[in-house]
N, C-alpha and C positions, 0 to 999 in steps of 0.2 A: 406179308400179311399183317401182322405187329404193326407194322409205319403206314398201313393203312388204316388199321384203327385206331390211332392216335392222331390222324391227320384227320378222319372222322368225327372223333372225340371233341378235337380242337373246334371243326366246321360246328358242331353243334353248339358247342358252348359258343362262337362265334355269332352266331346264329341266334341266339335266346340274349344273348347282349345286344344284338342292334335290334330285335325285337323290345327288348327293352325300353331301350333307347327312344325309338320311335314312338312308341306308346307314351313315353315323357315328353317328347315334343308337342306330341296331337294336345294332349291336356295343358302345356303350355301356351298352345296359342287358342285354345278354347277359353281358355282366361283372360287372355290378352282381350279376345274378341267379343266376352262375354256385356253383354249390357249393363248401364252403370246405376240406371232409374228406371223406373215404372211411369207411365202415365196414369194417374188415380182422377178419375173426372168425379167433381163435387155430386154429390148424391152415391156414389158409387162405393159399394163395402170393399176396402182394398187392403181389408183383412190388417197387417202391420208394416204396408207399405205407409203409414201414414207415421208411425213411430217411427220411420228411419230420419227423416230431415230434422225430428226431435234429438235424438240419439248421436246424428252428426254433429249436431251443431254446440253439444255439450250434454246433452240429457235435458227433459223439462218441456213444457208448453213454450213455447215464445211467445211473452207477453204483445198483445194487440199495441199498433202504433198509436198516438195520437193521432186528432187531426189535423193539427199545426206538422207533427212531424211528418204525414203524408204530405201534405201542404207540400212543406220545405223540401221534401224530397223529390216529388214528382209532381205537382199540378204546377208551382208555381215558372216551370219552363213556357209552359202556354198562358195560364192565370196569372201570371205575376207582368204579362208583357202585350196582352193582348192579340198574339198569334191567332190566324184563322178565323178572327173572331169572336175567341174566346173572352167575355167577361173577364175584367181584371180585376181580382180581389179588390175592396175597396172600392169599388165606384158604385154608389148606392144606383144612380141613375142604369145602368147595366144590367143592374141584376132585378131591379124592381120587376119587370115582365116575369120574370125568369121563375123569383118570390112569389108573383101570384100565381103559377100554374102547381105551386104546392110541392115539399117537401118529398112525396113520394116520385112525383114524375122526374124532379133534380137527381134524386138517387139511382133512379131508372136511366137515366141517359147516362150517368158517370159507371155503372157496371154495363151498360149495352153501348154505348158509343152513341152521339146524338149529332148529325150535321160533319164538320171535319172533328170531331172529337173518335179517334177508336175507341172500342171498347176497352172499360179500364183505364182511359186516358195514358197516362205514362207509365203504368203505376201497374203493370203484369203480373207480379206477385203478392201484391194487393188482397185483402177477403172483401167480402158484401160488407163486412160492417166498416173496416177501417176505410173504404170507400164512402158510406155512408158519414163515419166521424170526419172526413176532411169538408165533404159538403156540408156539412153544420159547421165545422170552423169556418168556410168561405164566406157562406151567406150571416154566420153571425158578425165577422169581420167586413161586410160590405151594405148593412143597412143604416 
């Protein structure tokens, strides 16, 4: 009777340790499995999803690009070579048409995608405005 309750004893304490156990793994791989981002679509209150890519990346606003440095970074793969069509920096005769349907419809086709240009052109993480400052760098650089 004694060596059964101590083989009893044993069984539970056995028992409450791989219960244990278990319970540490589920929340281990619920971690593992846990998501890393939010999608926050612009207009949308995403509460302090919007401080985490600040936070990441040092703490701070991250200053807006230039236009040059949009430029250099992503239009000039299409604009700098005339892919698809695209107007290449520089060539006043190209962009003249382009110059007179006006500065708002040029900004409108580079955050919407206009003909083979996608939306955003190269340039996905991109805002409206540093979108806007490379198209004022293009066409001031192509009249």
């Amino acid at each position: 009777m004694k060596m059964m309750r101590v083989v009893a004893a044993a069984l539970v304490a056995f028992g409450l340790t791989a219960a244990s156990a278990v319970a540490s793994v589920e929340e281990q791989i619920l971690e593992r499995i846990a998501p890393v981002g939010k999608v926050c679509l612009q207009g949308e209150d995403c509460g302090s999803a919007a401080a985490a890519p600040a936070a990441a990346s040092g703490g701070g606003a991250a200053a807006a690009r230039s236009g040059e440095e949009v430029y250099n970074a992503a239009c000039t793969a299409c604009h700098g070579t005339g892919v698809a069509g695209a107007p290449v920096q520089g060539d006043a005769a190209a962009w003249a048409p382009r110059i007179e349907k006006g500065m708002a419809t040029l900004i409108e086709h580079a955050i919407n995608g206009f003909q083979a240009m996608p939306p955003r052109g190269a340039c996905g993480n991109c805002s409206d405005e540093e979108l806007e400052a490379a198209v004022q760098y293009m066409v001031e650089n192509s009249q």
